[in-house]
N, C-alpha and C positions, 0 to 999 in steps of 0.2 A: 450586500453579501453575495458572492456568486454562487451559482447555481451548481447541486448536487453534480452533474456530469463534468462540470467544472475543474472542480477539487480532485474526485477517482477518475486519474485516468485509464488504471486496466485493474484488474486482480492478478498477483503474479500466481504461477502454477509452476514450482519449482518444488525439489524433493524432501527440503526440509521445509517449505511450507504446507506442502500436503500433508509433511510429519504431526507439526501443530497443529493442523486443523482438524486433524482424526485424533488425537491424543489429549490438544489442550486445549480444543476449542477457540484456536488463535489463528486472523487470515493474513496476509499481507497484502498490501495494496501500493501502486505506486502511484502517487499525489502530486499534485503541483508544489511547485518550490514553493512559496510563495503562501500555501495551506497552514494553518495554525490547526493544531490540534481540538478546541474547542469545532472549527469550522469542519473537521475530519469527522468527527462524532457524529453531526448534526446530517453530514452526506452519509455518510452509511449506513444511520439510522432511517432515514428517507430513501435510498435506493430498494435497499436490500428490509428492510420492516423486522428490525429484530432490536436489540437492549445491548448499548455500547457497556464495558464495564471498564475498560481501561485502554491507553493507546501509546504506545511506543512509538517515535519515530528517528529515522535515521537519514543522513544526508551522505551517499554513496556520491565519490569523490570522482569525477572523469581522469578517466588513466589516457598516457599517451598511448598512441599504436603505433608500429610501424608500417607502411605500405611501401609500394614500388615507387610512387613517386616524394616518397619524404615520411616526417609524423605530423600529426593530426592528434589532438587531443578530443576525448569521445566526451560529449556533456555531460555532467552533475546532474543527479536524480536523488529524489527522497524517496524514501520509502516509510510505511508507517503499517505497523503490528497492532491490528487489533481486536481486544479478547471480549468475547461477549459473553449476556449473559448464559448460566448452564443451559437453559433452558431451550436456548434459539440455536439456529445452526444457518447456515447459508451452502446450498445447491450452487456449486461452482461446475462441474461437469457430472 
């Protein structure tokens, strides 16, 4: 199994995740591709020391861009919603 730093690799800090996290006690993280949800639980439970309740996750598709010298497609990233329990909270800033 890899290792907790592994799995999380940041916490995002975006305006509707700040929404959730002050409202519904829900964070977002973005995770390795490669992460199963089961392994998602087990890292954020052990990083951060609080009670997983549920976990959503999403697989955000790399969009082409364009640049000066041509397009470039930007990588694929997962992301993963999750809700703990009432009781716990996580100190993000």
């Amino acid at each position: 199994m890899p290792q907790a730093t592994d799995v999380i690799k940041r916490p995002l800090i975006t305006e509707k995740a700040t929404w959730e996290s002050e409202s519904r006690n829900r964070y977002s993280f973005q995770v390795d591709m490669r992460a199963r949800k089961p392994q998602i639980k087990t890292a954020v439970e052990e990083l951060y020391k609080v009670r997983v309740v549920r976990i959503s996750t999403q697989v955000r598709k790399g969009r082409y861009v364009r640049t000066r010298y041509g397009t470039r497609k930007a990588p694929s990233w997962k992301r993963a919603t999750v809700e703990l329990h009432p009781d716990d909270r996580i100190e993000l800033f």
